[in-house]
N, C-alpha and C positions, 0 to 999 in steps of 0.2 A: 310129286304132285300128280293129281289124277281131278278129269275133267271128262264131266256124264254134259251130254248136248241131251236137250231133248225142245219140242219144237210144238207151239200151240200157235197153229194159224198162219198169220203173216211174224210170230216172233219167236226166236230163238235166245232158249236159254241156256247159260252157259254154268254147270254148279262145278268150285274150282274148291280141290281141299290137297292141301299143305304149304310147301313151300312156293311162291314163286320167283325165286331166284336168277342168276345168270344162265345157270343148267335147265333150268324149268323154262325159264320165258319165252326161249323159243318155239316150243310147243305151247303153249300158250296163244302166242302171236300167232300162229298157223289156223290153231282152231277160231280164233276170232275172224280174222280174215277168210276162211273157209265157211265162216255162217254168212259172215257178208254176202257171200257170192249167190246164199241162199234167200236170204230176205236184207230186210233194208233196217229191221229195228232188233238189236241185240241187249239180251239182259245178261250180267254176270254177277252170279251170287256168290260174295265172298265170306259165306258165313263160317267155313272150315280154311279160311285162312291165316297162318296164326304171323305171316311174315310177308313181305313184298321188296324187294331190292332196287335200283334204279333202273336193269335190263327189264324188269316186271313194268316197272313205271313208261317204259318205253314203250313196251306193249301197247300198252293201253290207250296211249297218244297216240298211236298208230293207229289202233282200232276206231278211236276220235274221229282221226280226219279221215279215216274212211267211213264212218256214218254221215260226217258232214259231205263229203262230195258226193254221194251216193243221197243225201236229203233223207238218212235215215237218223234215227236216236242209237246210243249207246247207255246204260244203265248199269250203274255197277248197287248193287243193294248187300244188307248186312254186314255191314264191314264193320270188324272191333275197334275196340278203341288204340290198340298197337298200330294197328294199319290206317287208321284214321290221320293218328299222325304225323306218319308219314308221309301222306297228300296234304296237309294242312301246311309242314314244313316245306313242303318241296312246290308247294301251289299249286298241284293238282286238284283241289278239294275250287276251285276257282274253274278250271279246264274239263274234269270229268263231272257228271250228271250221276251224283251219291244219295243214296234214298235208305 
């Protein structure tokens, strides 16, 4: 998995391509929380994700409640249809902010 930041203004966007599995999530989770500390609204483009696991799904809810205590947004965009879902089954498509 590899994750390019790059940052327009008060937002940070996060472009994430391949797996994000048990092995990957953690790095993941790092970089999410590390933009936080930089602004308060995060985008993550999942347009080269071809997989997401439940450690991925964690991520993410992490990254969640850190936009909300922070009174910031989280956005996850381009997500296929495999990883669709995945959030649809697990209820994340309820919890995360998918565009």
């Amino acid at each position: 998995m590899q994750v390019t930041e790059t940052r327009e203004g008060e937002v940070i966007q996060l472009s994430v391509e391949g797996r994000v599995d048990t092995t990957t999530a953690p790095d993941l989770q790092k970089q999410i929380l590390d933009a936080f500390q930089k602004v308060r609204h995060v985008v993550i483009d999942f347009m080269n994700v071809e997989y997401i696991s439940s450690a991925g799904l964690r991520a993410l809810l992490l990254g969640q409640k850190t936009a909300t205590s922070k009174g910031g947004s989280l956005k996850i965009l381009n997500v296929n249809d495999a990883v669709k879902q995945v959030f649809d089954m697990s209820g994340f498509s309820k919890i995360l902010t998918i565009e």
